[in-house]
C-alpha positions in Angstrom: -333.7 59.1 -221.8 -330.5 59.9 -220.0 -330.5 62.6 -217.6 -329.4 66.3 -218.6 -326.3 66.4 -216.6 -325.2 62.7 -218.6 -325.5 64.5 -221.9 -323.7 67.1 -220.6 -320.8 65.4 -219.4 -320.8 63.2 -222.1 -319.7 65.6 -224.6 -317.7 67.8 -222.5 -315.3 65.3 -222.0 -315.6 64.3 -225.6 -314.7 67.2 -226.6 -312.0 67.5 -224.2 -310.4 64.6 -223.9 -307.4 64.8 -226.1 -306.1 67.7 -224.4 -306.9 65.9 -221.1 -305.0 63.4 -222.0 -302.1 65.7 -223.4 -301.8 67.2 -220.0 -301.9 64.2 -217.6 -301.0 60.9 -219.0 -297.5 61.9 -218.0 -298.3 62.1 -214.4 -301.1 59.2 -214.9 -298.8 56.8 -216.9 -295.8 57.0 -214.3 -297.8 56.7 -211.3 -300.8 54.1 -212.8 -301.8 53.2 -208.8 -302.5 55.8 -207.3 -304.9 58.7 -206.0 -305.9 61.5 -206.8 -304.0 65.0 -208.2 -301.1 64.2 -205.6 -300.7 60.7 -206.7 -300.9 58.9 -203.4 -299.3 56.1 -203.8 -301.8 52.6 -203.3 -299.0 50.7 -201.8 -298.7 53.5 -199.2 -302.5 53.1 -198.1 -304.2 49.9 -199.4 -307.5 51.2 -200.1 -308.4 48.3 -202.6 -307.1 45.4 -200.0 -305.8 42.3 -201.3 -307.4 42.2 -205.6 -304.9 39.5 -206.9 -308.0 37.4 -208.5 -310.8 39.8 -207.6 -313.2 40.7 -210.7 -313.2 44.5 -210.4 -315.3 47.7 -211.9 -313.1 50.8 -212.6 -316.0 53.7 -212.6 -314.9 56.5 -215.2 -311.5 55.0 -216.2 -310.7 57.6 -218.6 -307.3 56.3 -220.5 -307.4 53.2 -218.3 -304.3 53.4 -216.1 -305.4 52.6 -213.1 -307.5 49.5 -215.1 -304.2 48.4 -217.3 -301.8 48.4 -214.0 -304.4 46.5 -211.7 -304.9 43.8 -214.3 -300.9 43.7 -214.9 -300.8 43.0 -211.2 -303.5 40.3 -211.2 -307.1 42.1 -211.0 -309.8 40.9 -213.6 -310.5 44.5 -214.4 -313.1 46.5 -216.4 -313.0 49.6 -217.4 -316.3 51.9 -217.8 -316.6 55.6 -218.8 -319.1 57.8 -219.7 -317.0 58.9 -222.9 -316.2 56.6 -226.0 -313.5 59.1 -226.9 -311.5 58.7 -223.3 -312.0 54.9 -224.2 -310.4 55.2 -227.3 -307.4 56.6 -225.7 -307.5 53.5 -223.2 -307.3 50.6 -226.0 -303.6 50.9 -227.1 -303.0 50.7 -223.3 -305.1 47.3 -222.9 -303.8 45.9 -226.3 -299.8 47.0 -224.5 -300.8 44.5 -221.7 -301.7 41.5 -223.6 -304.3 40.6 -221.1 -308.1 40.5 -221.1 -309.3 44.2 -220.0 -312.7 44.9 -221.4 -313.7 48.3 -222.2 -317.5 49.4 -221.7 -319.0 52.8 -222.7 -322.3 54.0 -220.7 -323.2 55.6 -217.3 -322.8 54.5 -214.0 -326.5 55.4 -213.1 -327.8 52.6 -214.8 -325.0 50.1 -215.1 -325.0 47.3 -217.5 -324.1 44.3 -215.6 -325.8 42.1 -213.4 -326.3 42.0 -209.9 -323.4 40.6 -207.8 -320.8 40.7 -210.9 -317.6 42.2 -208.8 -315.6 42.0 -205.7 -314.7 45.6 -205.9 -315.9 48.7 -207.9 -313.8 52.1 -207.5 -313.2 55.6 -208.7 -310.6 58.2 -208.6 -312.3 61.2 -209.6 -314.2 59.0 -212.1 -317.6 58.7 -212.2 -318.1 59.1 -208.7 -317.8 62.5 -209.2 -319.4 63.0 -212.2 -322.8 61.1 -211.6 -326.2 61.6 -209.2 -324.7 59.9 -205.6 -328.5 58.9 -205.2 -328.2 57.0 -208.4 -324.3 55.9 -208.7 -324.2 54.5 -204.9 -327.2 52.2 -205.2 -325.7 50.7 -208.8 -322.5 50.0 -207.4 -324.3 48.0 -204.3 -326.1 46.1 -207.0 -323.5 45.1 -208.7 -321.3 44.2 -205.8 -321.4 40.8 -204.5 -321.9 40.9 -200.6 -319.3 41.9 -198.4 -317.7 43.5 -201.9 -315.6 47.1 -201.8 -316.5 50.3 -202.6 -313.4 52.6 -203.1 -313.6 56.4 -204.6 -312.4 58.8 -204.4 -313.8 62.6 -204.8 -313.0 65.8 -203.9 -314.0 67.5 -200.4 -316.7 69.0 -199.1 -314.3 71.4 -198.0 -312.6 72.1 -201.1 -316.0 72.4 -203.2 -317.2 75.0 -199.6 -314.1 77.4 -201.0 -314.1 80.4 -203.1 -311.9 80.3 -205.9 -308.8 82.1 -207.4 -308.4 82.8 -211.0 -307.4 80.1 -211.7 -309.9 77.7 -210.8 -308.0 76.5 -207.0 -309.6 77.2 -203.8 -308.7 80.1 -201.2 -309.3 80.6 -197.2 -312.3 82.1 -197.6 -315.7 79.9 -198.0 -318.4 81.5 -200.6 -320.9 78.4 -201.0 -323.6 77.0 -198.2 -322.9 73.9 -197.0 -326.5 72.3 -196.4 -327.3 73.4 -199.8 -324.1 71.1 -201.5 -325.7 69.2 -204.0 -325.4 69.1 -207.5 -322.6 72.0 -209.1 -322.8 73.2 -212.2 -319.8 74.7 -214.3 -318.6 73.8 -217.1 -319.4 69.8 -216.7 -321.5 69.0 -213.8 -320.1 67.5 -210.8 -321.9 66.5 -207.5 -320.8 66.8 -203.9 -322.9 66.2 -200.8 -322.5 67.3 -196.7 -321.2 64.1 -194.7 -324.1 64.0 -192.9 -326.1 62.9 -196.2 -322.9 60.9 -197.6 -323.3 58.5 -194.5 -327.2 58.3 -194.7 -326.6 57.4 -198.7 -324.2 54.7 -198.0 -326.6 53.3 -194.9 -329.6 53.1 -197.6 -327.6 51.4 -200.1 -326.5 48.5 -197.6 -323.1 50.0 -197.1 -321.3 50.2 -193.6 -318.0 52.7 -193.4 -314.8 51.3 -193.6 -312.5 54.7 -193.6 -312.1 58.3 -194.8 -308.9 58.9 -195.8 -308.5 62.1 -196.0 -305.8 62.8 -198.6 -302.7 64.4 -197.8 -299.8 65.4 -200.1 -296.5 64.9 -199.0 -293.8 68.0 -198.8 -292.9 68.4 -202.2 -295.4 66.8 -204.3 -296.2 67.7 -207.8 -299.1 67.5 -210.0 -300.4 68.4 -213.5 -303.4 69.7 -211.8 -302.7 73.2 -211.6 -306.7 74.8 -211.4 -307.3 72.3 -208.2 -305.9 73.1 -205.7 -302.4 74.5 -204.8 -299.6 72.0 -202.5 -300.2 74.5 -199.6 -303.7 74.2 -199.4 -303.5 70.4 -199.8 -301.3 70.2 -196.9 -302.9 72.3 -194.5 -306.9 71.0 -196.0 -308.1 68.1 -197.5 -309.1 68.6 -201.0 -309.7 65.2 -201.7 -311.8 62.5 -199.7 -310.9 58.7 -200.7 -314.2 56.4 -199.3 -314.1 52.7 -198.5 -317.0 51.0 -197.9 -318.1 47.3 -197.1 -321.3 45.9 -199.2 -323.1 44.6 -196.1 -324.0 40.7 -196.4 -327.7 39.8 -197.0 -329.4 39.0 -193.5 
């Protein structure tokens, strides 16, 4: 029996993911690699490394842009959400490609693949942020052969700490307790932790800490994603943290 917050999210973003879509495939489609509401670009920052030939595990792929453009550019790519309907907007964008880009439905707290199958799983507000940290983090280790990526990114501790405006984007002022971060419910339920238990997660799952980039928009940017944050704020905060982390080899 799937956990209530899988249900949850299942159908909210069932529900919602035409309009979703409708909203942000323009942004997504003309920027396919890159992160997060700002679209950092990937050839700015290289969080994925060298994937030409790498199989790889997309975590919440949504429409599949980042999936389609990876395996374009030489990945072996799948792509995994929690939603069928999000998937169904991602198959004309596989079939466009002509190439081999598998599309699986299910959640990434109980994966189904076996152990070692990639060379790098990631997420860009995917599941990642979506999912139980204490269960996602352990199934991407499993999956990920030794010395394998992890890559996601989420939004901050910071950002989730903020009060927020009418419209859904964060303000100076902090209104939640930061020890007590954890799982956030709202209309889908989302999950952020304090660093302190980020790092002890990722040492118990057999990860070691490559980097925290710690996004920042350039002067200028745009983005579709009005309710998260304002350019201001993004500029002079991080609202988004993008993780890298090494799958330790066995001793």
């Amino acid at each position: 029996m799937p956990a209530d917050h899988v249900v949850k999210n299942r159908s909210v973003w069932n529900a919602d993911s035409d309009t979703y879509q409708k909203r942000h495939a323009g942004q997504l489609d003309a920027s396919p690699l890159a992160w997060g509401i700002w679209s950092v670009e990937e050839a700015q920052l290289g969080a994925l490394g060298d994937f030409e030939g790498k199989c790889m595990l997309e975590l919440g792929c949504g429409a599949a842009q980042w999936s389609t453009a990876l395996a374009v550019a030489g990945g072996h790519v799948v792509g995994f959400d929690l939603s069928e309907r999000q998937l169904t907007h991602a198959i004309p964008r596989v079939e466009a490609t002509g190439l081999w880009v598998p599309l699986v439905q299910g959640s990434a707290e109980e994966l189904p693949f076996v152990a070692e199958s990639f060379d790098i799983v990631f997420s860009d507000h995917g599941a990642t942020s979506f999912s139980d940290p204490y269960r996602t983090i352990p199934e991407a280790a499993r999956v990920l052969r030794p010395g394998g990526l992890l890559v996601f990114n989420i939004t901050s501790p910071l950002r989730d700490l903020c009060e927020e405006d009418e419209l859904g984007r964060p303000t100076e002022k902090l209104s939640r307790e930061y020890f007590e971060l954890g799982r956030l419910s709202g209309k889908e339920v989302c999950f952020q932790l304090p660093y302190g238990r980020w790092l002890a997660l990722f040492r118990d799952a057999g990860f070691e800490v490559l980097d925290l980039i710690e996004l920042r928009p350039p002067e200028g940017a745009v983005t579709t994603y009005k309710e998260f944050s304002t350019l201001d704020w993004s500029r002079r905060w991080p609202s988004e943290n993008l993780w890298r982390l090494r799958k330790r080899p066995a001793s």
